[in-house]
N, C-alpha and C positions, 0 to 999 in steps of 0.2 A: 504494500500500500504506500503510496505517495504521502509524500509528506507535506501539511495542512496547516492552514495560521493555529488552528487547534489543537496544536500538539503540545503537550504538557505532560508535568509528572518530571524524572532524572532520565537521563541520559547522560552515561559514563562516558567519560574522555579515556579511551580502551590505550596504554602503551601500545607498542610494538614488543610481541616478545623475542630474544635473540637465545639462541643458543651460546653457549661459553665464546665458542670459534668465530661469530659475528652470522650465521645462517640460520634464518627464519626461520622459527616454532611453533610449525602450524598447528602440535599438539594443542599446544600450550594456549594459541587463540582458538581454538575448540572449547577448553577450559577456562577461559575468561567468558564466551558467549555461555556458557552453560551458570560461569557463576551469577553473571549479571543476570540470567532469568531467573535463576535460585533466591538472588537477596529482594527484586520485585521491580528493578529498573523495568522501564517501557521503552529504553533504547539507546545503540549504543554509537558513538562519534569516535571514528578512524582516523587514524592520521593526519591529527590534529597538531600544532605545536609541540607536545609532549609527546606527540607518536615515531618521531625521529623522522619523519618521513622523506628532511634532505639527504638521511644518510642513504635510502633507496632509489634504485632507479627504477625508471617508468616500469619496467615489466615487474619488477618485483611491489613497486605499490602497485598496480591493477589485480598481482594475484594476494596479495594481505587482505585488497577490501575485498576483493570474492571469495577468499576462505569467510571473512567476517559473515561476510553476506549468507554465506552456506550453511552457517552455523548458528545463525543466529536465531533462527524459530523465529518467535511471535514479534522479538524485538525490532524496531527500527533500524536501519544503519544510515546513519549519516557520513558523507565520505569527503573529510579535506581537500580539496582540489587545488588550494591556491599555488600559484607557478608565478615566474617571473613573467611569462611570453602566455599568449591566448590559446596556443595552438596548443600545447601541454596541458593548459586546465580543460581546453574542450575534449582531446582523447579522452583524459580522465575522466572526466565528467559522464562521456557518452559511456564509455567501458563501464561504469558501475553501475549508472542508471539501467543498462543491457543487462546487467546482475539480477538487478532485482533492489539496487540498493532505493534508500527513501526519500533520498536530497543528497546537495552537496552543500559544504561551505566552506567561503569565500573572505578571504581575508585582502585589507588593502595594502598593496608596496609599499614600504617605508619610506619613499620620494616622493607621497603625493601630501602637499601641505594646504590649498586655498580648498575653499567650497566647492567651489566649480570642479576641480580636477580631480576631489573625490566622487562628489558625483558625477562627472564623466566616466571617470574608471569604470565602476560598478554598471553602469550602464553599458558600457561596451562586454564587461568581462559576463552582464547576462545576453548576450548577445550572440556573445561569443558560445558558452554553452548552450542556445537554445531555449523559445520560448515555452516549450515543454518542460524543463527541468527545476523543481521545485528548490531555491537555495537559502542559507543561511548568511545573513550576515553578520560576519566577527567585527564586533568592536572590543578592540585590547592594546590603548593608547600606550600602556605601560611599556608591553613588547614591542608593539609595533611602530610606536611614534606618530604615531596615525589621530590626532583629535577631532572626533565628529560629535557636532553639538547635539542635543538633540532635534533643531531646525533640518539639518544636513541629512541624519538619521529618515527624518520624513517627508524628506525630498527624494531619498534614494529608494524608501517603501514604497510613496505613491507614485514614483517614475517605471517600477517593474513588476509585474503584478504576478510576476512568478518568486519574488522575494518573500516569505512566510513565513522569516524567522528570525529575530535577532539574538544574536548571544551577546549578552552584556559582561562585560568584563572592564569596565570603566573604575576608576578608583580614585578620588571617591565617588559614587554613581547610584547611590539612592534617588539623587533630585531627580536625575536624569532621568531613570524609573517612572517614577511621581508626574513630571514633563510627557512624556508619552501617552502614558496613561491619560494625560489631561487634553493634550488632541484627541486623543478616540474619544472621550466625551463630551468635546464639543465639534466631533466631527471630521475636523480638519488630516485624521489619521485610519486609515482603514484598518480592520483587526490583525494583528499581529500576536503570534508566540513570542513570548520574553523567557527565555531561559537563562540563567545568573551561572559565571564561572568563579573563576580567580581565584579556585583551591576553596572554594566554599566558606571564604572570610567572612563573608559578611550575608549568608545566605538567608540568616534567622531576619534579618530586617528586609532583607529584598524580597523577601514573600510577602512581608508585610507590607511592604511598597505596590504588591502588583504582578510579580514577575510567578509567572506560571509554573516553575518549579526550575531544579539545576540540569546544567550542563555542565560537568567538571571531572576532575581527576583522581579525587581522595580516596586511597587505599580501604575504607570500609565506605563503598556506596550504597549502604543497607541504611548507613547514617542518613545519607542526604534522602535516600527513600525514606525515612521516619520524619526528617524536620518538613520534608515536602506534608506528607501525610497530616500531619500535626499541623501543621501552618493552617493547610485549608481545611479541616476541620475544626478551626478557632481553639484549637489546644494549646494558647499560647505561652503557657506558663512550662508546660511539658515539655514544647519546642526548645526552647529556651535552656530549661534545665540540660537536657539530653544535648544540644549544641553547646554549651560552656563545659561539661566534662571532655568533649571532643575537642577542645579551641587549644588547646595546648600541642597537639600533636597535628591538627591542621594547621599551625603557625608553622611548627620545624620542616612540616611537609612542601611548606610552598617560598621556603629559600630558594633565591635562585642560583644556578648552577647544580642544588643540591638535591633541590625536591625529585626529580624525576627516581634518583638513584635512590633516594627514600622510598618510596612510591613502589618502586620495584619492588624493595627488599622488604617491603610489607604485603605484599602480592605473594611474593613467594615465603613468608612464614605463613601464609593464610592458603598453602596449599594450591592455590591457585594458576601461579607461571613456575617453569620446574628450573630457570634462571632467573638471575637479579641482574644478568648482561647487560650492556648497551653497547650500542655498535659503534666502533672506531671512527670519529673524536666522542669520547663519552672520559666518565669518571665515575668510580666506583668508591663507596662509603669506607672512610675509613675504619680503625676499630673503636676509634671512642665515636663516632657518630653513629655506628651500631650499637653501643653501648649505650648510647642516650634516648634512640628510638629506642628499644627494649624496656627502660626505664618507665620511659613517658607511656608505654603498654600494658604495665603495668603497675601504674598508678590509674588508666582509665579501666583497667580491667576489674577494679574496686566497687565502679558505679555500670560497667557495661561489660558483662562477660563475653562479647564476642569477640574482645580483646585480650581475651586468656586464650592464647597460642598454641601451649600446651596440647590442643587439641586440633588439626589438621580439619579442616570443611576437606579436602580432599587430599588422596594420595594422587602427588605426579610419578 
């Protein structure tokens, strides 16, 4: 099924899993699409920023999102496409949507700076993949150097009526939230999915702001399916509670340089990917940074047993 301004709920920012030697483990994305239907995601986002996917080339990301794709049952797959040149994001684009995948998204060049020339971009780059293909748009000023206000935001929704989704990853970007939300009720913004990234910092208020649930990366997304869950069932005392026992180990998770290798190496105590690899330029967790994750696991495994490791969700 295509993917619809009404798509809500998590959607996991899936690694790329590598074997030791740097060769893709298709097992192992077998085992992440099984876990993420297991903990209750509604879908899952591929090679994305965190999914390494410069470190791949074109035929090796075509076949990651079609294992994703094959594996994934009920869930969604949304599949990164963004490329320097048109002609690379359209193969991609066409190649997964032929999957069966459920969107693509689309992130802007770090060289585009005025109004205008972000929304040209995005205009051309849906163009480029075709007026058929349902896409996300990333906003992630942080990484990308990219500031789109929120005017620019609903210039580039109302110019493509195949764009259904934005991922906010702005920081700080609750207003921003708040701002959107305030065109669609006077109008001026046609309906949009808001799904919230950015390692899930600040997810407990962006639901409360508006945003339909996450799109992110954090090693227990069983979490972000409960605060989602709890948000929009007005549980907001519970939400709350359950995201501040997590905020400690979603803080260390989302250093950058480091988080990915964290990330990992919580994937794989959680039985999940059967390495903590990254593919060559990567870096690998020291022993006192594995020592501190371990730690910080075991102070939340106090209020949230499914941070007692001890016990494998699966054997790889």
């Amino acid at each position: 099924m295509k993917l619809t301004h009404e798509a809500k709920g998590t959607f996991a920012i899936a690694p790329t899993p590598f074997h030791d030697d740097g060769r893709i483990d298709e097992g192992s994305i077998d085992g992440l699409c099984d876990f993420y239907r297991r903990v209750g995601c509604d879908g899952v986002t591929v090679l994305g920023i965190l999914g390494e996917a410069p470190k791949l080339d074109g035929d090796e990301a075509l076949a990651v999102a079609k294992r994703f794709v094959h594996s994934a049952g009920n869930l969604q797959v949304i599949v990164g496409v963004s490329a320097p040149g048109f002609a690379t994001m359209r193969s991609l684009a066409r190649g997964v949507m032929e999957a069966g995948a459920a969107g693509v998204m689309i992130a802007p060049v770090p060289s585009l700076r005025t109004d205008d020339q972000i929304v040209g971009y995005f205009r051309q780059a849906a163009e480029a993949i075709g007026p058929d293909v349902p896409w996300v748009l990333q906003d992630y000023p942080l990484t990308l150097s990219v500031v789109m206000t929120p005017q620019v935001i609903r210039r580039i929704v109302m110019d493509n009526p195949s764009c259904v989704m934005l991922k906010h990853e702005d920081w700080p970007g609750l207003e921003k939230i708040s701002a959107l939300r305030g065109f669609q009720q006077d109008g001026s913004l046609r309906p949009l999915s808001i799904l919230t990234g950015n390692g899930a910092l600040f997810l407990d208020f962006e639901m409360e702001r508006g945003a339909d649930g996450a799109m992110t990366g954090y090693a227990f997304p069983d979490l972000l399916v409960d605060i989602v869950r709890l948000s929009k069932s007005g549980q907001r005392e519970a939400a709350h509670d359950l995201f501040d026992a997590h905020l400690p180990l979603i803080r260390y998770e989302q250093q950058q340089g480091v988080g990915l290798g964290v990330r990992k190496y919580l994937l794989k105590r959680r039985g999940v990917i059967a390495s903590d690899a990254q593919r060559k330029p990567g870096s690998t967790l020291s022993a006192a940074a594995r020592s501190e994750v371990d730690y910080l696991l075991a102070r939340l495994a106090r209020t949230d047993k499914r941070a007692n490791l001890n016990v494998q969700l699966r054997a790889v």
